[in-house]
N, C-alpha and C positions, 0 to 999 in steps of 0.2 A: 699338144695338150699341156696345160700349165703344171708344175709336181712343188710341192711346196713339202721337203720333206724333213727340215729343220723345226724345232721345240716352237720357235714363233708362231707357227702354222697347226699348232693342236691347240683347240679351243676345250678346255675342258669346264669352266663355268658359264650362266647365263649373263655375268659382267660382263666375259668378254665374248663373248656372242654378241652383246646387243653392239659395243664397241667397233667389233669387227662390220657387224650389219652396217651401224651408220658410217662406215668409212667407205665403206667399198662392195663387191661381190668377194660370193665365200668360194669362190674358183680354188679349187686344188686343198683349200682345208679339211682337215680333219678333225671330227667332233667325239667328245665322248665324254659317254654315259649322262649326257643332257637333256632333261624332261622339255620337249621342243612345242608339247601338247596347247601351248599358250600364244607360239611362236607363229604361228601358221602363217599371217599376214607379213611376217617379214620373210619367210621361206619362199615364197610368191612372188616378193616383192625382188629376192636378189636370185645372179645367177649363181649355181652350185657345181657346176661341170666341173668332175675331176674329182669332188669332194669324197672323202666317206664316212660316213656317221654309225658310229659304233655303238650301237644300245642304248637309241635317243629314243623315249618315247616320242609320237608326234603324228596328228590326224591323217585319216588317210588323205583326203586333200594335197596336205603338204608329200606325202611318201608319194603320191604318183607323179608329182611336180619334179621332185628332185631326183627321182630315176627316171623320166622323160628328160632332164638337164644330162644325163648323162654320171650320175652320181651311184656311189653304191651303198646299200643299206644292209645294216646288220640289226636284225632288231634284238630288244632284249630278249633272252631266255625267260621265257615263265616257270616259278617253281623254285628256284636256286635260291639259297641264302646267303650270296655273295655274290656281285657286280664283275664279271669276267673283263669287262671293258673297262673299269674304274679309270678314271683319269689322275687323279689324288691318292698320296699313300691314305692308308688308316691314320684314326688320333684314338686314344686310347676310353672316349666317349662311343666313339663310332662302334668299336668291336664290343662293349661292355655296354652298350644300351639296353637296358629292361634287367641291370642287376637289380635294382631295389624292389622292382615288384616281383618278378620271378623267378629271381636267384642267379646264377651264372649260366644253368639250362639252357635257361630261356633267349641266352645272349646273343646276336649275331657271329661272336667268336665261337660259342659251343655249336650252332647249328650247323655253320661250317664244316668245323671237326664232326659231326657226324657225319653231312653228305660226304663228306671224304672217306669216311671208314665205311659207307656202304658203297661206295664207285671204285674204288681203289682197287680191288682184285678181282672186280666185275667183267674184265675186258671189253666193255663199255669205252669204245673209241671217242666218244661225242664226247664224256666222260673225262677224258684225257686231253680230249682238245681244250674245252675247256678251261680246264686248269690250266693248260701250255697258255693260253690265250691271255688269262686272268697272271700268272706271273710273271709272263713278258711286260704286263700292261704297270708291273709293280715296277719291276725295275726300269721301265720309263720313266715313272711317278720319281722313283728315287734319285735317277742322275739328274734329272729335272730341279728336285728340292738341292740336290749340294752342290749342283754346279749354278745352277741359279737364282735361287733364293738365300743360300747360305753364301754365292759370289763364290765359288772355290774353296772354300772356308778349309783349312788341315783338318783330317779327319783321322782320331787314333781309335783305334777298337782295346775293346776291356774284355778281354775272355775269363772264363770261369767258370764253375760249377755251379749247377743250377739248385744241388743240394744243400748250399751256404745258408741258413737258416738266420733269418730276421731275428735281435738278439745276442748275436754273437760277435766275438770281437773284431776276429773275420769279416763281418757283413759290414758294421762300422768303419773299419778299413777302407772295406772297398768303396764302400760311400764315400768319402776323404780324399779318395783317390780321382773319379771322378769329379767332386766338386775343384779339386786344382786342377784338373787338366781344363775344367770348362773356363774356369776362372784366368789360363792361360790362353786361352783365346782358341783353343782346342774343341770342334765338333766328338765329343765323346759318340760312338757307335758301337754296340753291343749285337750277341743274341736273341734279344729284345724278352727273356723269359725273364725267371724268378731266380734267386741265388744270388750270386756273384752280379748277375745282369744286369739283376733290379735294383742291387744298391749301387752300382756304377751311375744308371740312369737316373738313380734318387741324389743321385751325389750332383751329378749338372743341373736336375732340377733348382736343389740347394742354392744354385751359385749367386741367384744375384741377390739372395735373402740374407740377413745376419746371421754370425755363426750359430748362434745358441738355436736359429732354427731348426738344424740339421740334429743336432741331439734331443730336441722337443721329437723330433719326426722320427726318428727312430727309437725313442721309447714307445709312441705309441703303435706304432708298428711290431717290436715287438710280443704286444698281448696275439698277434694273430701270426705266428711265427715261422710256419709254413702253409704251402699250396693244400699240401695233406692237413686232415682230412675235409677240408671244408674251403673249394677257392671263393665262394661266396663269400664268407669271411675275411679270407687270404685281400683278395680285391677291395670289400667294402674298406678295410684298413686304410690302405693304398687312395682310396679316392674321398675318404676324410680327411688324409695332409691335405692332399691335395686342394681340399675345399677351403680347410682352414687357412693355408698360405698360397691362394692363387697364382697365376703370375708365374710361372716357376721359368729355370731356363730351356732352354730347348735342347734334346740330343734325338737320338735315330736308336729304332729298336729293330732288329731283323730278326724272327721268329720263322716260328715253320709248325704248320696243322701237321708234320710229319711226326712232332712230337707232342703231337693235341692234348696228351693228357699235361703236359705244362704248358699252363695259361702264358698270356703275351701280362706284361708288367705293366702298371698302369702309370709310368713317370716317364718314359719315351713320349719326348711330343710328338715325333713322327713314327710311326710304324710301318715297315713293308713286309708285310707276312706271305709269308710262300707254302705253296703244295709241297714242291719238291726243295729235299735237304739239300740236294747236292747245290743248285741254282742259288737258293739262300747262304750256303757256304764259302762259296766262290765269290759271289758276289759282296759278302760281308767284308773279308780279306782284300778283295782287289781296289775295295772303297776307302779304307784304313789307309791312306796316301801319307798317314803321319807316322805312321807305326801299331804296333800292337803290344799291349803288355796283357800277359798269361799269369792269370793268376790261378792258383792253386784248383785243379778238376781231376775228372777221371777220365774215362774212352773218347768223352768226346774233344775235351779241351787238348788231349794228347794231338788227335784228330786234327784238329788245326792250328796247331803248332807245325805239325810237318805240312798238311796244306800251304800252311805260309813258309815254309822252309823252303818247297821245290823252286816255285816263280823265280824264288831270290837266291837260289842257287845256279839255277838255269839262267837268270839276268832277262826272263821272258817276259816280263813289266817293265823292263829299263833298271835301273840301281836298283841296289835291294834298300828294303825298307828296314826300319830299325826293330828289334824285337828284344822285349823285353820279360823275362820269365823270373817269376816271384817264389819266393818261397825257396832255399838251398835245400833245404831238406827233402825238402817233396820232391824236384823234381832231379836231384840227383842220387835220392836212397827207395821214397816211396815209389815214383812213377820215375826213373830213371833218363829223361828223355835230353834231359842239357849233355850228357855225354856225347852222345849221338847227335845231337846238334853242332853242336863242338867240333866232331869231326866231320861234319858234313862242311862245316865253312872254314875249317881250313886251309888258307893259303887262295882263298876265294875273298872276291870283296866284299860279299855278306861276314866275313867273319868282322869285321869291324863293326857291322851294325847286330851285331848279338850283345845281350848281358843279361846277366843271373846275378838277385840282390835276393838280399834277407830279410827284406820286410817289405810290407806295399808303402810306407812313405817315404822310400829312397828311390819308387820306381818313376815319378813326374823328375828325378834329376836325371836318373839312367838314359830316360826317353830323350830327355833334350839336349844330353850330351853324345850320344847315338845320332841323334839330326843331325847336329853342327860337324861330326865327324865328317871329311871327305874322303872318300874309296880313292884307290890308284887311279882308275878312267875316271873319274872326278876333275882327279888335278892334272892329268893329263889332257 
């Protein structure tokens, strides 16, 4: 029986279905989340043995066809406000659809977050599969976008606090900071929320626009200055740059419904939102193949700062990556955490790729002088 179990072999649009149909039989492919309701004559027309179709609409005709081929079908769930099968990460249209007429409520991103906050302690197993289903389906979506759409592209992650408020010199920064690493040829990758997040992701937006755009976009962003009290506002801000200066550049926002009550930021061109924190944390760090720079948080940015300390302690990724933590004050008086990194990489070959600067515009030199650094098994 044919197994076709490489990215080539998942048809996620009806381009390349029909593509695939005129070339050959869909032996051994895999489809998803493809409305096939139109398709019928070509589902007829080719063989399907092996395939599986994950949450294709499609007449019954063609469904008894294709599981007499020997084929397996998953149909869609009726009811959910989100696509378990999705083949595509989110864009920041997709989740925020129906803000202008019925507020952020109404949005595919809030409906989510609520079926989540009523399944979540239900012990509702279907429930749980679900979701395992629908964020596995994410992080296909995402290796899929960096390793092949972006060609491998370096990807650095910008952590920080989500309480960084729009307006501050902070939030300015971290947009700055963003806009050079994009401008470095650097996939910028975040949290994909508000704060620190969203002005990393507003900063690569920026990149391929003139300067003075970036300070046009952040005054007017300032008038709506936090997610509180109003993210309909927070958002409409956000997707009036956006309208006024199209075109922006592209980064990756990794969010999580775990913390629903902060919206996903609407300057990530790609979004992969997850149920589960843990799966989105992991995976946000292990994607960062350029490094990380931490910029000024609380619990959670502590959180993954040691997250990314073990791998590259343990050498359980390969070399350790470079990381980069902002702010001397903060993180060796307020949230004390470079001490302790300090001596975690001691006399280890991550201790080379550690550094602590004193501002966010010395961290795109810290970062790239961190890369170019070679560890002992490096030059061994």
């Amino acid at each position: 029986m044919p197994q076709h179990p490489d990215h080539d072999h998942e048809i996620e649009t009806l381009a390349e279905f029909d593509r695939t149909v005129s070339a050959g039989p869909l032996t051994g492919y895999r489809l998803q989340s493809l409305d096939l309701t139109a398709r019928t004559e070509a589902l007829l027309a080719t063989d399907t043995a092996a395939s599986v179709f994950l949450g294709c609409p499609m007449t019954d005709k063609a469904a008894d066809k294709v599981r007499a081929d020997g084929a397996l079908v998953f149909p869609p769930v009726p009811g959910l406000p989100f696509d378990p099968y999705r083949g595509l990460l989110y864009t920041p249209d997709s989740l925020f659809d129906g803000l202008a007429d019925g507020g952020y409520e109404a949005t595919p991103d809030a409906l989510a977050y609520a079926w989540f906050q009523r399944t979540k302690s239900d012990g509702d197993i279907f429930a749980s599969m679900l979701r395992s289903i629908h964020d596995d389906a994410i992080s296909d979506a995402l290796d899929e976008h960096l390793v092949g759409h972006l060609a491998g592209a370096p990807v650095v992650g910008v952590m920080g606090g989500h309480a960084m408020a729009r307006g501050t010199e902070a939030y300015a920064g971290a947009a700055l900071l963003g806009r050079t690493l994009a401008r470095e040829g650097l996939t910028v990758a975040t949290g994909g929320g508000p704060g620190a997040m969203e002005a990393a992701n507003l900063g690569a937006y920026a990149a391929p626009h003139p300067d003075p755009m970036l300070d046009e976009a952040l005054e007017i962003l300032g008038k709506a200055p936090s997610f509180t009290p109003s993210i309909t506002d927070w958002a409409a801000a956000a997707f009036a740059v956006r309208s006024r200066w199209p075109d922006g550049g592209d980064s990756v926002g990794i969010p999580t419904w775990f913390y629903g009550h902060e919206p996903p930021n609407a300057f990530a061109a790609h979004i992969a939102k997850y149920f589960a924190n843990a799966t989105r944390e992991d995976g946000l760090l292990a994607r960062s193949t350029a490094g990380v720079v931490f910029l000024p948080g609380a619990a959670g940015t502590v959180q993954e700062i040691f997250d990314n300390a073990t791998p590259n302690y343990y050498e359980s990724r390969g070399e350790p990556t470079p990381m980069v933590l902002v702010d001397r004050t903060h993180w060796t008086e307020r949230l004390p955490a470079w001490p302790l990194l300090q001596s975690l990489a001691r006399d280890r070959a991550m201790e080379l790729r550690i550094a602590l600067v004193d501002s966010v515009g010395e961290a795109p030199e810290a970062l790239a002088r961190l890369r170019s650094t070679r560890t002992t098994a490096e030059i061994r």
